[in-house]
Every structure is written in C-alpha cells, then in structure tokens.
N, C-alpha and C positions, 0 to 999 in steps of 0.2 A: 390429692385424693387418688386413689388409686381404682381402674375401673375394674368392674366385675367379670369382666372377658378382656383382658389384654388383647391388642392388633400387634400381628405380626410384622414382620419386616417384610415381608412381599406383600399384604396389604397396607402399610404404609407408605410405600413406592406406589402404591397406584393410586391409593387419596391423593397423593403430594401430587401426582401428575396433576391428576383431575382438578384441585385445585387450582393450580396454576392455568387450566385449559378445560374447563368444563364441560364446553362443546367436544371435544374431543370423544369419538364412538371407542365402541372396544377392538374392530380391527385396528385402526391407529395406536391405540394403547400398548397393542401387542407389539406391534412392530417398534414403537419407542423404547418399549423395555424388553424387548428382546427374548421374547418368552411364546407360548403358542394363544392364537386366540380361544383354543379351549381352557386355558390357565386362566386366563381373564374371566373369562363366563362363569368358570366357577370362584373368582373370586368374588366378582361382582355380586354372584348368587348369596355370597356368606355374606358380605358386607349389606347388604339388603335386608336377609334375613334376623341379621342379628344388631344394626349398627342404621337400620332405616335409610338407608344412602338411596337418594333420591338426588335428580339433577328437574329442579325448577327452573321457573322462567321468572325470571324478576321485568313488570312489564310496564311499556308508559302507557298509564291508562287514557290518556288525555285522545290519543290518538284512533281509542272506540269510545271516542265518546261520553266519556266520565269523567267525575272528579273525586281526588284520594281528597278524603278532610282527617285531620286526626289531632289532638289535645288531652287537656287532664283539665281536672276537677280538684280544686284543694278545700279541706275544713278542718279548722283548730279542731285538736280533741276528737272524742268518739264525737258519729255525726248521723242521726237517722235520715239526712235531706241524704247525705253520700249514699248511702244504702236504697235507699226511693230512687235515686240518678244510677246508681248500678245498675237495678231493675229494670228500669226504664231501655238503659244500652242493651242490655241483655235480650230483651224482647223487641228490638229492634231489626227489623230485618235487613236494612241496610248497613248495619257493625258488624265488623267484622272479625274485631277485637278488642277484649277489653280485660285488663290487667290492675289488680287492687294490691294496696300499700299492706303488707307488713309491719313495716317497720320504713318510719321515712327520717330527713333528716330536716324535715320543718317542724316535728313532731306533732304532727297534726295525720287524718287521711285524707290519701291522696287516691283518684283512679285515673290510668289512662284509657283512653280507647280511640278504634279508627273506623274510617267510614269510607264509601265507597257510594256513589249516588250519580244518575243522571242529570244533565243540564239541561233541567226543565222543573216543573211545579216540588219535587222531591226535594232538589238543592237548596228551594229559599224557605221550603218546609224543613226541615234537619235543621238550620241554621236556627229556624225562629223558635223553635222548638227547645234548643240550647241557650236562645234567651230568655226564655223563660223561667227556665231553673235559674237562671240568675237574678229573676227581679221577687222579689216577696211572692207569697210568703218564703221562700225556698235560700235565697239570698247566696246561693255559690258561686264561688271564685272561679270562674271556668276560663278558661284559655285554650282557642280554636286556630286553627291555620290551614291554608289549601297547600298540600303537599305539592315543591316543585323537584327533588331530589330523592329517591328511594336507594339505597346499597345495602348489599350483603357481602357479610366476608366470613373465612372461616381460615385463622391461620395455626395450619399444623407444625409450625416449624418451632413451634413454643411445646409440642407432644412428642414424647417416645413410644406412644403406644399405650403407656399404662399411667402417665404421667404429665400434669402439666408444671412448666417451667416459671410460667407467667406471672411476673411480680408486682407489688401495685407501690412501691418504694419510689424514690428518688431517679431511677433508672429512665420509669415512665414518666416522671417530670421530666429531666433534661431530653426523653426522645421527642415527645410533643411540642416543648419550649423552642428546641432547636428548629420545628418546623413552622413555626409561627413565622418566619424570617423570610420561608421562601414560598410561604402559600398560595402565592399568584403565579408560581411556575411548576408544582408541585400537583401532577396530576388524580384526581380523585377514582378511582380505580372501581371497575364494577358498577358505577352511580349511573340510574336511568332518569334522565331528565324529562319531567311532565310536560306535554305541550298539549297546545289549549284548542285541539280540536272537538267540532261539538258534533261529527256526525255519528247516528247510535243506530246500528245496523245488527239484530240478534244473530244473525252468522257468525259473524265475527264475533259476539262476545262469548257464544261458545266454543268456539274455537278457541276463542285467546284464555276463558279460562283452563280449558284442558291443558295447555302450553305452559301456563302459572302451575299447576300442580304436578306436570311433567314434563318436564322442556320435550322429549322425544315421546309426545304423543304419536296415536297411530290412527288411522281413519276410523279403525273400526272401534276404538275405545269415543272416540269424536261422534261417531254415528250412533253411542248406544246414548250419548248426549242429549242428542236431537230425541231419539226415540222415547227420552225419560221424559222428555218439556209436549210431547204429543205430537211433536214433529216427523213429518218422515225424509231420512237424508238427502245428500246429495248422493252422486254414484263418488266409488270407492277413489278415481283419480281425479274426478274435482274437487275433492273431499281434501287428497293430497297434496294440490296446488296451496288451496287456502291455507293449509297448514304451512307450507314451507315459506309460502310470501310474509304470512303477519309471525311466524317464528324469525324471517329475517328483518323483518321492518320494527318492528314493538316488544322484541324479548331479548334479554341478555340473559346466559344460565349460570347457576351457579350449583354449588354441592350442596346439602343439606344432610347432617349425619344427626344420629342422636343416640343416647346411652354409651356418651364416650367421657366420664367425670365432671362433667360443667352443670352443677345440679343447683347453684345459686344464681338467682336472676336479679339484674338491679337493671333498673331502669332511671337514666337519667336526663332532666327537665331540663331544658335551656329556654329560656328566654331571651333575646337580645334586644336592648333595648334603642341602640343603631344601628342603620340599615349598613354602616359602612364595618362595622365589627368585623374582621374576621375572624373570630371563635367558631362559626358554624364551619367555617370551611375547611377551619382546623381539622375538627372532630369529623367529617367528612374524610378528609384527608386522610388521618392517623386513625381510623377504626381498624384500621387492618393490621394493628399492634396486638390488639386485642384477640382471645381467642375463638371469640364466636361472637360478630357484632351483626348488629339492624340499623341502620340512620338512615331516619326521614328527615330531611328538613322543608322548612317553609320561608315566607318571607320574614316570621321574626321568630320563628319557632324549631326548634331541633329537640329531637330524642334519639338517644342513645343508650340501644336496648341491648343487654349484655346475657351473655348466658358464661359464668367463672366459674372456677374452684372454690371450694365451700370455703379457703381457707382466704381468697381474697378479703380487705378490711373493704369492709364498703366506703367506713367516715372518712378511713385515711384517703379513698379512690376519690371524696368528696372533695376532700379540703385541697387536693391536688386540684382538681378540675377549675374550683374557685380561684385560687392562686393563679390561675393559667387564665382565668376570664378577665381578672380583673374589674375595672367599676361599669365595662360595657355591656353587660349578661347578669344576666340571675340565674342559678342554679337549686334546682333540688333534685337530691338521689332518693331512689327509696328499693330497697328490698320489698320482691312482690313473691306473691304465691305467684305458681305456674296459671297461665292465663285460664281466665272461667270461657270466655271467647276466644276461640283462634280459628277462625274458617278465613277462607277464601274468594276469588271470586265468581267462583261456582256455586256459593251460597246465597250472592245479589241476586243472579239471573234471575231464576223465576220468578222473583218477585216484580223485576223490570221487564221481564217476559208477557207477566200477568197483566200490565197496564200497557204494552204497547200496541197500535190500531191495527186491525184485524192484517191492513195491506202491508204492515212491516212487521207483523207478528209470523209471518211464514214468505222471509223476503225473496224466494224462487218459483214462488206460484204462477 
C-alpha cells in the first residue's frame, strides 16, 4: 500500500536514526547526520505534523505502584453477553484499552482489553468483576493475566518511504523458526519488565504518566498536570529533578509514527499452556521482524499486536504462527477495528487520584 504523503529520504534517515536510539535529542541528531540543528527542527516539525511522531515512554508500572492486567474474551457466533462485556470495559475507568474482533480465526467474537489498577481494594475488585461474567448467567470464556513484559518496536528497514517490504510467507517462518534455537541468548530488545513494587505516591504517577505520553516531557506541561487534578505544583526545578530521575529509573522510549500504510490491525492471542514453552519468548524476541509491533506478555499469556499492510494474509500469518507453537500454545488471530479504547495512564489518574487519603492525595503538603 502506498501512503498518501511519501517520506523523503532525509526524513527517513532521521526515523531510522531515532529508531535505533530514541533517546537521542535533536542536537545529537544533528551532529550524527551531519546537517544543522535547524534542519532537524524543521524536520521534526513536519514529521509531527504530518506523520504524529511522537517519542513515548514505555514504563514499569510495578514500580508506582500498579499493576498492567490485560486478556480477551471469546464467544461462538454473534454474542449479546460480548457486546454487555464491551460495554462494561468501555465504561470502565480503569481500561485503558479495548479492541473488538472483526473477523477472527476461531470464527466466533472475540475482545481484547487492558487494565491498569492500584494494589489495593481495586485490584481484587477488577478481578472479581471478570469473574463474573464468567459464571451464568453470562458464561464467557475470559482469559486474564498480570503483565510481566511490555515492548515496542517499529521497524523501518522493511519501508522506503511509500512502501512496505514486509512479507507474511515462508521467509517469516524460517526467520522466527531459526530463532527458537537460540532464545536463551537472544536478547529481547526494547522490553520493560514489571516489578512488583507496591508503593502508590500521586507525584509520581503524574509524572510518570506525562513521560508515557511524551518521554521529553517539560515541567511546565507536568505542572499544568497537577493544576488539572486541583493540585498546585512543585517549583519548576523540583518539578525537573522528578522528571529526570523516574524518566531514568521507570521509562524506556520509543518512536511512535502514524499515517505511514500500516492500516490493518491483527491482534494475536497466545495461550501457553507450559510455563517452560518458549513461544512467548519467541514472539518477544522476533517482534521486531514485524513492522509496527506491541507484546505484552504474562505468565501464560502473550499478545501480539500488529499494525500491517492491508495486503498482509492474516490466516496465512496464522497458520505460521501455529506451526511455530506447536502442541505447547494455543493460538487465536483476529482482524480488529481500530481500538474503541486507547488511552493511557493519564486516564487512570483521577480516578486513583479521587480515592486516595486526603494525606497522600497532595504528597508535599
């Protein structure tokens, strides 16, 4: 598919930089590719404009305090219970995404969705909540997991600019098969791993989500933060400090483009059903084959969220993936609409803002 604004070849050299080094400011940039930092700014400026290039912060939430849960939902046939459990996600204010089947390859529907929640009375309410729909009347197949692995990749080296390269054939069977061999030495590139800390401090979670929706947040966008929740800031360079410590301790960045041909989404369900499998670690591993991937995984749970060219086979991208499981994993793909939920965790806050005691609801008082 060809995209409706082609990228030039000096914004192609700066994605490809950035990709490879996303941290990387626009003085460095300049000076790597050998050009003036006003060429950058103004590229930067176009690519922003036109191509939404944004540098996020992919973050371990474990570390303020939370825990990632995320799963799907299946049911034979059309399903008014799926459609009730939609609803349900949707007016949830702790989801923070949720993504409905198309077209799957169980032929039944399917929804994913992910969640974000405090560890305290929230967490074992979300959970029971999810049991519910599973026992009558409701009776859906639901499958939960607490996220220990988040990654983002975005690789341009499958793009010319107007063009993806990227094939779903024989090529990406023997690239992935071949890595199954050496997965224990085979570093997972980009992945932040969850850890299970439980202290929940609303400084830091404003902070860290500004940092998730712009790795080079600025105090003063951080303090108009504070000022939204009824807060009033910190001064501009203590504001500073907290930004540079939890962007170095809790954030890896990455690129995030968009309106560049990748207009078909599939989302693929792993199941494993041994903890010794490694198929998640695989797909972990090798996402970065792919041209625009998301992998969460859990302790028996992976999804692997694609954004391809319309022209990709999804069945064929399926029956590969099976193939490569073999009898340790279950798998379902499913072609989805663009997600009905996709926030952040700028969207949790208030809500854990709104329930926390008076003395840690304004922790500098």
């Amino acid at each position: 598919m060809t995209i409706p604004k082609p990228l030039g070849r000096s914004d192609l050299r700066l994605l490809n930089r950035l990709a490879i080094a996303p941290s990387m400011r626009q003085a460095a940039l300049a000076r790597e590719l050998g050009v003036t930092r006003s060429a950058i700014n103004q590229l930067w400026a176009k690519l922003t404009n036109e191509y939404g290039l944004t540098i996020r912060g992919n973050l371990d939430y474990g570390q303020i305090g939370l825990r990632s849960l995320f799963g799907w939902a299946h049911a034979p046939g059309m399903s008014d219970v799926i459609t009730k459990f939609s609803r349900w996600l949707e007016s949830n204010n702790l989801v923070t995404r949720v993504t409905k089947s198309r077209m799957s390859s169980s032929l039944g529907e399917i929804v994913y969705f992910e969640a974000i929640t405090p560890i305290d009375s929230r967490y074992s309410w979300f959970q029971k909540q999810i049991d519910r729909f599973r026992k009558r009347p409701y009776s859906l197949s639901i499958e939960l997991d607490e996220t220990q692995n988040i990654s983002h990749h975005l690789n341009l080296a499958l793009f010319d600019g107007s063009m993806w390269s990227f094939s779903d054939d024989f090529r990406l069977l023997a690239t992935i098969d071949a890595a199954k061999g050496y997965v224990d030495v085979l570093p997972s590139v980009g992945a932040v791993k969850q850890s299970n800390g439980t202290t929940l401090l609303l400084e830091d979670l404003i902070v860290a989500s500004a940092i998730e929706s712009n790795y080079y947040t600025t105090s003063i966008e951080v303090s108009k933060r504070f000022s939204k929740l009824g807060l009033k800031p910190r001064a501009g360079r203590t504001l500073r400090r907290k930004i540079s410590n939890l962007r170095k301790n809790l954030a890896l960045p990455y690129v995030d483009l968009q309106n560049i041909g990748l207009p078909q989404k599939l989302i693929v369900c792993v199941k494993t059903e041994s903890l010794a499998s490694p198929f998640s670690r695989v797909l972990q591993v090798q996402s970065s084959t792919f041209p625009k991937a998301r992998v969460i995984s859990g302790q028996s749970l992976t999804i692997l969220d694609l954004e391809t060219p319309r022209k990709v086979d999804w069945l064929n991208l399926t029956q590969i993936l099976t193939n490569l499981a073999g009898n340790t994993s279950e798998i379902c793909t499913f072609i989805a609409d663009r997600n009905e939920v996709e926030k952040r965790l700028e969207s949790v806050v208030p809500a854990i803002a709104s329930r926390m005691p008076s003395g840690e609801h304004d922790p500098w008082r």
